[in-house]
C-alpha positions as CSV (number, residue, x, y, z in Angstrom):
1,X,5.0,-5.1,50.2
2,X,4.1,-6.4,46.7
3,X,5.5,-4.7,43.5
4,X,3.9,-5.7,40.2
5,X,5.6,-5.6,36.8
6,X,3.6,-6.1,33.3
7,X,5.0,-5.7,29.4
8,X,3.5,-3.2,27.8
9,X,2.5,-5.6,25.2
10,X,1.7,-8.4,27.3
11,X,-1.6,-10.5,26.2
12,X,-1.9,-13.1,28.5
13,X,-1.6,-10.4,31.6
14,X,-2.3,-7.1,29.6
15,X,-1.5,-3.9,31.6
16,X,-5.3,-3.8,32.5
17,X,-5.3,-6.6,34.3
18,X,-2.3,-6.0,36.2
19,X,-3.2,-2.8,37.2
20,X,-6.8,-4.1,38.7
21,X,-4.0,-6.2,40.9
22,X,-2.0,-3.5,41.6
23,X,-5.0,-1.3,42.4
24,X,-6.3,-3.8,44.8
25,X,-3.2,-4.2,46.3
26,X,-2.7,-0.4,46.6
27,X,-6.2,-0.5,48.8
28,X,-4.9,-3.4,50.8
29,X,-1.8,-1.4,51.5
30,X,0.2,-3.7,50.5
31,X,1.6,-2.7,47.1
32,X,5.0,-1.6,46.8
33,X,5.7,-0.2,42.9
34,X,3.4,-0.9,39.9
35,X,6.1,-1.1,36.8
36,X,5.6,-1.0,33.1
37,X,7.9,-2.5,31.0
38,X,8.0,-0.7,27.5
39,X,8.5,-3.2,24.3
40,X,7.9,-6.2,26.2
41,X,5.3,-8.7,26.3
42,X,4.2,-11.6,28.8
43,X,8.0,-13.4,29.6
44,X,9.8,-10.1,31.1
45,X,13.0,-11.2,32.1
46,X,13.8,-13.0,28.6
47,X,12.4,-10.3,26.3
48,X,14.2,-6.8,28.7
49,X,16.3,-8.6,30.9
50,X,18.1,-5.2,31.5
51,X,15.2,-3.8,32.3
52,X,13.9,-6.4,34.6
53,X,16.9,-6.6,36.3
54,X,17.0,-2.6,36.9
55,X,13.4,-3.1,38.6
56,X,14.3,-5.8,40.8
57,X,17.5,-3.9,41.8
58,X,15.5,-1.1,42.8
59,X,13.2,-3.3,44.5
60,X,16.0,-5.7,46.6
61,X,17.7,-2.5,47.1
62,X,15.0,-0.5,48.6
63,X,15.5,2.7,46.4
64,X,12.8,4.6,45.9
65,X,10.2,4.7,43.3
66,X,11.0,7.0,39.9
67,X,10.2,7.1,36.4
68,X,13.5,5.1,35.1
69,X,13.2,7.1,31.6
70,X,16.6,5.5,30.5
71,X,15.4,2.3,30.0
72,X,11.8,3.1,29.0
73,X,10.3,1.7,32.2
74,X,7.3,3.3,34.0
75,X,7.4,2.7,37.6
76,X,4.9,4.4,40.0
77,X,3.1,3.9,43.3
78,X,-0.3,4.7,41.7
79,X,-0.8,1.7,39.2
80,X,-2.6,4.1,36.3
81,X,-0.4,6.3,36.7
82,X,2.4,3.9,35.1
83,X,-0.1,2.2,32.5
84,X,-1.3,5.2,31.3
85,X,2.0,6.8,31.0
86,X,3.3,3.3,28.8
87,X,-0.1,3.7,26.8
88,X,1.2,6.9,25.5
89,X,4.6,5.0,24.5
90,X,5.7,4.3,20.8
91,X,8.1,1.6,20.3
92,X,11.6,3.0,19.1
Protein backbone atom coordinates (compact mmCIF):
# COMPACT_ATOMS: atom_id res chain seq x y z
CA UNK A 1 0.00 0.00 0.00
CA UNK A 2 0.87 3.62 -0.86
CA UNK A 3 -0.17 6.62 1.39
CA UNK A 4 0.20 10.16 -0.03
CA UNK A 5 0.80 13.24 2.03
CA UNK A 6 0.52 17.03 0.41
CA UNK A 7 0.68 20.77 2.27
CA UNK A 8 -2.17 22.38 2.08
CA UNK A 9 -0.30 25.20 0.49
CA UNK A 10 2.06 23.30 -1.47
CA UNK A 11 2.71 24.81 -5.17
CA UNK A 12 5.06 22.63 -6.70
CA UNK A 13 2.58 19.47 -5.76
CA UNK A 14 -0.73 21.44 -4.99
CA UNK A 15 -3.45 19.21 -3.31
CA UNK A 16 -4.91 18.76 -6.84
CA UNK A 17 -2.36 17.06 -8.11
CA UNK A 18 -1.75 14.79 -5.35
CA UNK A 19 -5.12 13.81 -5.13
CA UNK A 20 -5.27 12.82 -9.11
CA UNK A 21 -2.29 10.31 -7.55
CA UNK A 22 -4.06 9.37 -4.79
CA UNK A 23 -7.26 8.83 -6.86
CA UNK A 24 -5.45 6.70 -9.24
CA UNK A 25 -3.85 4.83 -6.70
CA UNK A 26 -7.23 4.30 -4.91
CA UNK A 27 -8.44 2.52 -8.46
CA UNK A 28 -5.31 0.55 -8.51
CA UNK A 29 -6.02 -0.55 -5.05
CA UNK A 30 -3.11 0.22 -3.93
CA UNK A 31 -3.51 3.42 -1.81
CA UNK A 32 -3.28 3.34 1.78
CA UNK A 33 -4.22 7.08 3.33
CA UNK A 34 -4.41 10.27 1.35
CA UNK A 35 -3.24 13.12 4.14
CA UNK A 36 -3.41 16.79 4.09
CA UNK A 37 -1.18 18.70 5.98
CA UNK A 38 -2.73 22.10 7.12
CA UNK A 39 -0.23 25.30 6.99
CA UNK A 40 2.28 23.57 5.21
CA UNK A 41 3.69 23.88 1.81
CA UNK A 42 5.90 21.61 -0.52
CA UNK A 43 8.98 20.44 2.11
CA UNK A 44 6.60 18.66 4.90
CA UNK A 45 8.76 17.35 7.30
CA UNK A 46 10.77 20.79 7.74
CA UNK A 47 7.76 23.08 7.73
CA UNK A 48 5.20 20.36 10.44
CA UNK A 49 7.64 18.07 11.47
CA UNK A 50 5.15 17.11 14.24
CA UNK A 51 2.75 16.63 12.04
CA UNK A 52 4.61 14.55 9.63
CA UNK A 53 5.93 12.51 12.10
CA UNK A 54 2.29 11.77 13.62
CA UNK A 55 1.40 10.53 9.92
CA UNK A 56 4.18 8.37 9.45
CA UNK A 57 3.62 6.90 12.96
CA UNK A 58 0.30 6.01 12.09
CA UNK A 59 1.44 4.66 8.90
CA UNK A 60 4.63 2.38 10.39
CA UNK A 61 2.30 1.57 13.06
CA UNK A 62 -0.52 0.29 11.15
CA UNK A 63 -3.28 2.38 13.07
CA UNK A 64 -6.11 3.05 11.31
CA UNK A 65 -7.14 5.95 9.31
CA UNK A 66 -8.88 9.20 11.24
CA UNK A 67 -9.23 12.74 11.04
CA UNK A 68 -6.13 13.72 13.47
CA UNK A 69 -8.11 17.11 14.32
CA UNK A 70 -5.32 17.87 16.98
CA UNK A 71 -2.77 18.65 14.77
CA UNK A 72 -4.91 20.02 11.86
CA UNK A 73 -4.15 17.03 9.58
CA UNK A 74 -6.76 15.60 7.22
CA UNK A 75 -6.24 12.02 6.63
CA UNK A 76 -8.78 9.86 4.74
CA UNK A 77 -8.99 6.81 2.43
CA UNK A 78 -11.05 8.72 -0.22
CA UNK A 79 -8.35 11.42 -1.44
CA UNK A 80 -11.29 14.35 -1.91
CA UNK A 81 -12.46 13.65 0.94
CA UNK A 82 -9.17 15.05 2.80
CA UNK A 83 -8.52 17.91 0.14
CA UNK A 84 -11.77 19.20 0.33
CA UNK A 85 -11.98 19.06 3.99
CA UNK A 86 -8.28 21.20 4.14
CA UNK A 87 -9.85 23.55 1.37
CA UNK A 88 -12.34 24.55 3.94
CA UNK A 89 -9.34 25.25 6.50
CA UNK A 90 -8.18 28.79 7.71
CA UNK A 91 -4.76 29.13 8.95
CA UNK A 92 -4.77 29.91 12.78
Amino acid sequence: PTSVAVGQFDHLTPPADADIIAGELRVAGKLDRFAVIRDSGHMLPLEQPEKFNALLDSILDGRPVTTIDSLNMYVAREPMRAWAISRNCRPR
